[in-house]
C-alpha positions, 0 to 999 in steps of 0.5 A: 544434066541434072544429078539425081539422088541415086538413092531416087533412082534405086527406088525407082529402078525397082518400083513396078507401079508409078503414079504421077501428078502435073500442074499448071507449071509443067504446061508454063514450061511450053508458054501456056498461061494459067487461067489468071494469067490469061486473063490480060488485055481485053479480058483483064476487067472480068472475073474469073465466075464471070467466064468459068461458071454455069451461071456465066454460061447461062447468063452469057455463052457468047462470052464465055464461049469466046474467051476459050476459043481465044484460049484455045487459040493460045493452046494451039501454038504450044508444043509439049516440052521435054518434061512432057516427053519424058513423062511419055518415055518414063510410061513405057518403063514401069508395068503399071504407069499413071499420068494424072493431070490438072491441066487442060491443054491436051499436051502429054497427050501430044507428047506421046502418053497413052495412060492420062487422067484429066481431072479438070477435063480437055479444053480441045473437046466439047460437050452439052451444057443440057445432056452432058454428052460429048460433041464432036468439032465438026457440030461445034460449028456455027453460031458462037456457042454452037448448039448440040446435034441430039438436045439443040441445047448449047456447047459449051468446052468439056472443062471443069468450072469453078462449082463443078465436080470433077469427073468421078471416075478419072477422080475414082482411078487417080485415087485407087493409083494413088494407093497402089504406086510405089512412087509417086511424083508430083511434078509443077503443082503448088499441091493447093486445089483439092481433091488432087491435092489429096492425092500425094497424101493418099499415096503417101498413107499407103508408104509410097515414095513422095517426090517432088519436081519443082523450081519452088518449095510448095505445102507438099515439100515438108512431107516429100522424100526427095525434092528435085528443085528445078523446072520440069523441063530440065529435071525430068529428062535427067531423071529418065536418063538415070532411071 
């Protein structure tokens, strides 16, 4: 089990609101590819505008629609990792707990989380590319991609592109969670891609305690409190069992 600082602990045992962000490294830890890494074999010779933008979708929705049905085909095999699970754990022992998330792949849900934040949206859900509205799977059947039951426009996943805004109100939420922690741990993210970027600086202004679990050092480092160097399959269960 790794050792956390006690100084860590001490600020977590009397914390009341922890916020938490996670990236692409905490899903890598379960096998679930980046965007860019998935893009290999058949899928290697196109860009990544030619399959996560609008003007794709439009100019071809087979194509894009059949590259995240094989994404979600990857998706599917993969299970939560013992960083997921015991972010689903840490929920239950703070009063005010949020989970926000770059990822797509649905797996805190699966391990267990109740409060999550999806700022770039759910690969295992649909939605309109016309009316923006949600689709359910048993409508996403049929011709690739399927057409929606309210408008017949197309179906597209209920992910974020390249060019989109994130949803404002999951981005509005994360941020007031931001401000209000006590803690705030970024887990697996380089702390890159903004506006989720901005938002360990945010808690950061409002005098949280920055912590960040990664087996890297990323930008985010120099401004952290305590930095836990290690995957967060191995970091995280020590901490909840410490906390």
């Amino acid at each position: 089990m790794s050792q956390v600082p006690i100084a860590l602990l001490m600020r977590l045992r009397k914390a009341r609101s922890v916020a938490v962000l996670t990236g692409a490294g905490i899903s890598a830890e379960s096998g679930v590819p980046t965007f860019r890494d998935a893009m290999t074999g058949l899928w290697a010779r196109f860009r990544p505008e030619d399959l996560a933008t609008r003007e794709a979708f439009r100019r071809n929705p087979k194509l894009v629609w059949d590259w995240y049905q094989w994404r979600r085909g990857l998706i599917e095999k993969a299970r939560p990792n013992a960083g997921h699970e015991a972010l689903a754990r840490l929920e239950d022992r703070f009063a005010d707990f949020t989970l926000i998330t770059q990822n797509v792949d649905d797996l805190h849900r699966k391990a267990g989380s109740r409060k999550v934040l999806e700022l770039h949206g759910n690969i295992r859900r649909n939605k309109c590319f016309e009316d923006n509205g949600p689709v359910d799977d048993r409508a996403a059947e049929g011709e690739a991609p399927p057409r929606c039951p309210r408008c017949g426009g197309r179906v597209r996943p209920d992910v974020v592109w390249f060019g989109e805004y994130l949803p404002q109100a999951e981005l509005a939420a994360a941020f007031e969670a931001s401000r209000r922690c006590e803690v705030f741990l970024c887990v697996g993210t380089s702390a890159l891609v903004h506006p989720a970027a901005s938002l360990p600086v945010e808690a950061l202004k409002h005098d949280a305690c920055l912590v960040e679990i990664n087996p890297v050092e990323t930008p985010l480092s120099p401004l952290c409190e305590f930095s836990l160097r290690g995957p967060a399959a191995s970091m995280l269960p020590g901490l909840l069992a410490q906390t």
